[in-house]
C-alpha positions as CSV (number, residue, x, y, z in Angstrom):
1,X,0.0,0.0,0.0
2,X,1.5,3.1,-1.6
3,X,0.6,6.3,0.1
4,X,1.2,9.4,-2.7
5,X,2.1,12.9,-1.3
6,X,-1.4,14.5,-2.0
7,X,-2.9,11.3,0.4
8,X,-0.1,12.5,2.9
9,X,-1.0,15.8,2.7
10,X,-4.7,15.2,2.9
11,X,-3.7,12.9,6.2
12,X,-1.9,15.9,8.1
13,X,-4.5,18.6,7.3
14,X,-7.1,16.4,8.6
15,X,-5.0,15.9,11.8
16,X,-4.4,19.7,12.2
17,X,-7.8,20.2,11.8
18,X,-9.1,17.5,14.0
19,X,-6.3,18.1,17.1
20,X,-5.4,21.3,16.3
21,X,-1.9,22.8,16.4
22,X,-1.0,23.1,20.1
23,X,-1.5,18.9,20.3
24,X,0.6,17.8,17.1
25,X,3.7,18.5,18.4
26,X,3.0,16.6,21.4
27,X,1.9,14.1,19.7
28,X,5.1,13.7,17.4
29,X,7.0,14.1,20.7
30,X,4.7,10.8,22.1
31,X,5.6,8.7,19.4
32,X,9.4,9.8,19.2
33,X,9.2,8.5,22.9
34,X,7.6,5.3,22.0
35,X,9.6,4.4,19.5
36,X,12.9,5.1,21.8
37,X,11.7,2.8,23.8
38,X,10.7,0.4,21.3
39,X,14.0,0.2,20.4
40,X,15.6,-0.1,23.9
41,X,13.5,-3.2,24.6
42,X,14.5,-4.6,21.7
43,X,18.0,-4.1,22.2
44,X,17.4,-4.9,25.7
45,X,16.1,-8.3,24.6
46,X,18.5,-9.1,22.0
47,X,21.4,-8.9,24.8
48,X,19.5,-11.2,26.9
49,X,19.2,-14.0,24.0
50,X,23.0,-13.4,23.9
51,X,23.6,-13.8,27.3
52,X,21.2,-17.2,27.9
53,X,23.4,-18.6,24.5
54,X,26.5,-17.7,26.0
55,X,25.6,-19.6,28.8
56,X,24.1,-22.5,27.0
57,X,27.7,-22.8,25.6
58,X,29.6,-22.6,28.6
59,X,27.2,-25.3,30.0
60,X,28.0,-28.0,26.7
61,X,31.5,-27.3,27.1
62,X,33.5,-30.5,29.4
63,X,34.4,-29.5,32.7
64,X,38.3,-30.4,34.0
């Protein structure tokens, strides 16, 4: 699903109009948020796969 500019365009005015201009920037400002911390659990999550591997490796490796 393609969006063209003019559909963009069509989308923010409606937004503007519906929220008005004091709320869009906090809005933008909400999702910049969410999306930091989208990322952060992700990373946060890939680190823990890493360290539960690293783990499962040191537990197949023979002990002296």
């Amino acid at each position: 699903m393609d969006l063209s500019f003019g559909e963009i365009l069509v989308v923010l005015i409606v937004a503007l109009v519906l929220f008005g201009p004091n709320k869009i920037p906090e809005f933008a400002k909400q999702c910049g948020r969410a999306v930091n911390m989208f990322k952060q659990g992700l990373k946060e999550g890939l680190e823990d796969d890493k360290k539960i591997e690293a783990a499962k490796v040191q537990d197949a490796l023979p002990k002296p």
